[in-house]
Structure formats: structure tokens, C-alpha cells
C-alpha positions, 0 to 999 in steps of 0.5 A: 437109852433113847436110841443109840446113833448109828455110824455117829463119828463117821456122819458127823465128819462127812456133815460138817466142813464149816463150824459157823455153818447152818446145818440140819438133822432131819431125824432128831430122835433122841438127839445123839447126832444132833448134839455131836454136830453142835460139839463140831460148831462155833458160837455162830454155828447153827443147828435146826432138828426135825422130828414129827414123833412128839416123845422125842421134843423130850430129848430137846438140847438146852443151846442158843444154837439149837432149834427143834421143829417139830415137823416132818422132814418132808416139810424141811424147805418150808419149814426152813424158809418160815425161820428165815433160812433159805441155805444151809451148809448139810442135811443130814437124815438117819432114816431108822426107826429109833430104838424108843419106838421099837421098844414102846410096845403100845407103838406097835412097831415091834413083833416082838410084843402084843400091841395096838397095830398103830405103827404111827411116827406121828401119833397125830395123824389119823392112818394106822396100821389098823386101818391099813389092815382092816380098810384097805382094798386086797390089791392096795394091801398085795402092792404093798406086801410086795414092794414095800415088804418084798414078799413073794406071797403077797398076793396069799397074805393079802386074801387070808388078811381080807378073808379073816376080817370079814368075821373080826377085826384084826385090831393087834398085832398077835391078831395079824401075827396069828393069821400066818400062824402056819409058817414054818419056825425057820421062817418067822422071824424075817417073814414078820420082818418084812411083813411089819416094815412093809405095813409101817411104810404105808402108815407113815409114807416114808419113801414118798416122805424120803423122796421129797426131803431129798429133792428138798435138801438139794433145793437148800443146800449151798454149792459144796453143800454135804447131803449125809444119809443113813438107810436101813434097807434096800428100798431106801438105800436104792432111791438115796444112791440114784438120787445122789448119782443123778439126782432123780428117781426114775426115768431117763439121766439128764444130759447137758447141751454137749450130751454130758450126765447132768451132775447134782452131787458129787460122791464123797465116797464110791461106795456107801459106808457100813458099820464096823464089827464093834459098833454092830457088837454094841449096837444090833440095829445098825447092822444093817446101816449103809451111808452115802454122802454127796457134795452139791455140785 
């Protein structure tokens, strides 16, 4: 399987209130929540898909409902506008990894494997993890350690990287995995974990990606418009959740001209939507999950 749709049935609820609605799936991967929002339309109804990963237009649904852009979804209001669509009625993005590029092993996105440190969504592009690995300044490669991966010892992990490369090329990801070889066994498996995401972050830009599909779907959403996400960890799920109470990133909440939080969403829920039990036996990738939907206001 392609990738097996994490909190499916629930997602697709929270998305779709009007069956002749126009509605987008920002992560199109093998098409799983995609082809259960076109089951919940009318003939009227409307699909458009993003995908930036050119493995998944292989997955394309055969629908006159149903567009696939092959973009990524930092580019959805454009992207949008190009095909004549200035609103919709939901966004929906499962920001995971799919379980196809997990296990292509030449994609380097898994520990599980020797590969190429490549890492890329979107083969096109020229930054990889190799080059983020063999190029980048000491201090670039700490921050990202740090913030991306949460790891305390960034700042050793960056000076042995840097230390090694001056001799080889790390070019692989046994190559990079080798230079912690000293850890111990208890350690490895979430070490790599976090080592690995915080590498994948920087190579696809994913949280600037995230921050700017979300100003964006806010931008195209009708009033009562539904913004649906899934996030797989921390970093993400934290910029979801300020985005959808306050619509913003950082800095001071807005208020109104009578001293009132400025709203832009309205929560669904209170608080996010986790997997049960069975959908995590069935499926370990989604253990992790959290979903949050806002109502624009």
C-alpha cells in the first residue's frame, strides 16, 4: 500500500459540510483521504489535490470531479486562483511523510536502510540531505539539530559531522548513522529519529511550507469554511494549534477596537483528535497523529 490514511473517517467529517462544495486535499500521497472526500460529494462537488512528490500523480483518481496539481502546497492560493477558484469550502492537509516514501529506500528518508542522504519531497529540487550535511556552516547545522530535531547535544553533533567531512564525504546515510556509532543501544533508535527529521525539515522546508499553506487556506476559505490538519509531531502541531486560536505565528494576539482577542477560526473541538487503539494496532505511523479543525469565522 501506498500509505494507509491516518484518522480517515474522522478528517473527512470534520471537512466536508456541503456535498457541492469545492474543497482541497493538500497532501494527495497515495490518495486515501482524497478519494473518501470525492465519495462525500455531489456531481457538482469539486476535488483539487496537491502533491509536489511525482511517484504520487501515479496514484491519480480517474473523476471529472477531480483535479491533481502537482505543486506544493505552499503554492495552494495561486495554485488556486490559476484554475479560476478564488474559494473553497475546506482545506484539508495530513502533514506525514507517506509510508511509500518511508519505505523506498533509495529516498533516504528511512534509518531503517543504507541510501543516498537525499531526503527530498520533491525530487526536483537541488537541496538534499547530503548537501545540507556536507555544505552547511557548523552553527547552520546546531540550530537545526536543536530546533528541528530537539536534540540537546546539537552542538557536539554538528562539530564531529564537520570534523569528519573534512577527510570524506559523507555521502549515505550508514555514513552519517556511523559517526554516533558510540551511542548507547538504548539510545539509538529515537536519537536517529530525531536526527533524521530534523535533517528532512531543512531539505524540504517544511514548517515555512506549513506556515504559509496555513495564512494561505485561511485566505481561500469561505466564512464557515473548515481548515482540517493532522501533525505527526511537536513543532508542527504547536504552529497549527496558535495558528487556528489566534491566527498567527508569534508575537502579541491581536485585539479588536473594544479590546476583544481578534478570532479567525473557531475551534471545532477543544482539544485535538488522536487515533484510537485499533487504528494505531493497524497502522504504527499514526501513533503519533493529532488533528485539529477550525471554522473560519
Amino acid at each position: 500500500m501506498y500509505h494507509n490514511p491516518v484518522l480517515l473517517k474522522q478528517s473527512v467529517d470534520d471537512l466536508v459540510t456541503n456535498p457541492d462544495g469545492i474543497y482541497v486535499d493538500c497532501t494527495f500521497g497515495g490518495g486515501g483521504h482524497s478519494r473518501e472526500i470525492l465519495s462525500r460529494l455531489s456531481e457538482k462537488g469539486k476535488l483539487f489535490s496537491f502533491d509536489q512528490d511525482l511517484d504520487a500523480l501515479k496514484n491519480t483518481i480517474d473523476d471529472p470531479r477531480f483535479t491533481l496539481v502537482n505543486q506544493n502546497f505552499r503554492f495552494l492560493e495561486n495554485s488556486m486562483l490559476m484554475y479560476g477558484i478564488p474559494q473553497v469550502d475546506g482545506v484539508l492537509a495530513d502533514l506525514g511523510v507517506s509510508s511509500h516514501q518511508f519505505d523506498e529506500a533509495e529516498r533516504g528518508f528511512s534509518t531503517r536502510n543504507n541510501a543516498p542522504l537525499d531526503m527530498r519531497m520533491n525530487v526536483m529540487q537541488n537541496l538534499d540531505a547530503k548537501r545540507v550535511i556536507n555544505e552547511y556552516e557548523e552553527t547552520e547545522l546546531a540550530d537545526i539539530f536543536y530546533h528541528y530535531g530537539e536534540l540537546r547535544e546539537a552542538r557536539k553533533l554538528a562539530r564531529d559531522i564537520v570534523h569528519h567531512r573534512k577527510t570524506k564525504t559523507i555521502t549515505t546515510t550508514e555514513d552519517l548513522k556511523k559517526l554516533f556509532s558510540y551511542l548507547p543501544p538504548h539510545k539509538v533508535n529515537k536519537f536517529y529519529a530525531q536526527l533524521f527529521q530534523a535533517i528532512r525539515i531543512e531539505v524540504n522546508q517544511e514548517l515555512e511550507a506549513l506556515k504559509e499553506m496555513l495564512v494561505q487556506a485561511l485566505n481561500i476559505l469561505k466564512p464557515e469554511g473548515r481548515l482540517v490538519v493532522i501533525s505527526y509531531h511537536s513543532l508542527e502541531d504547536r504552529l497549527v494549534k496558535r495558528f487556528l486560536k489566534n491566527g498567527m505565528f508569534e508575537g502579541e494576539q491581536q485585539r479588536d477596537i473594544y479590546g476583544n482577542y481578534k478570532k479567525v477560526f473557531e475551534l471545532l473541538k477543544s482539544k485535538a483528535i488522536i487515533p484510537d487503539d485499533k487504528e494505531i494496532e493497524e497502522n504504527s505511523r499514526a501513533r503519533s497523529a493529532k488533528m485539529r479543525t477550525g471554522i473560519k469565522v
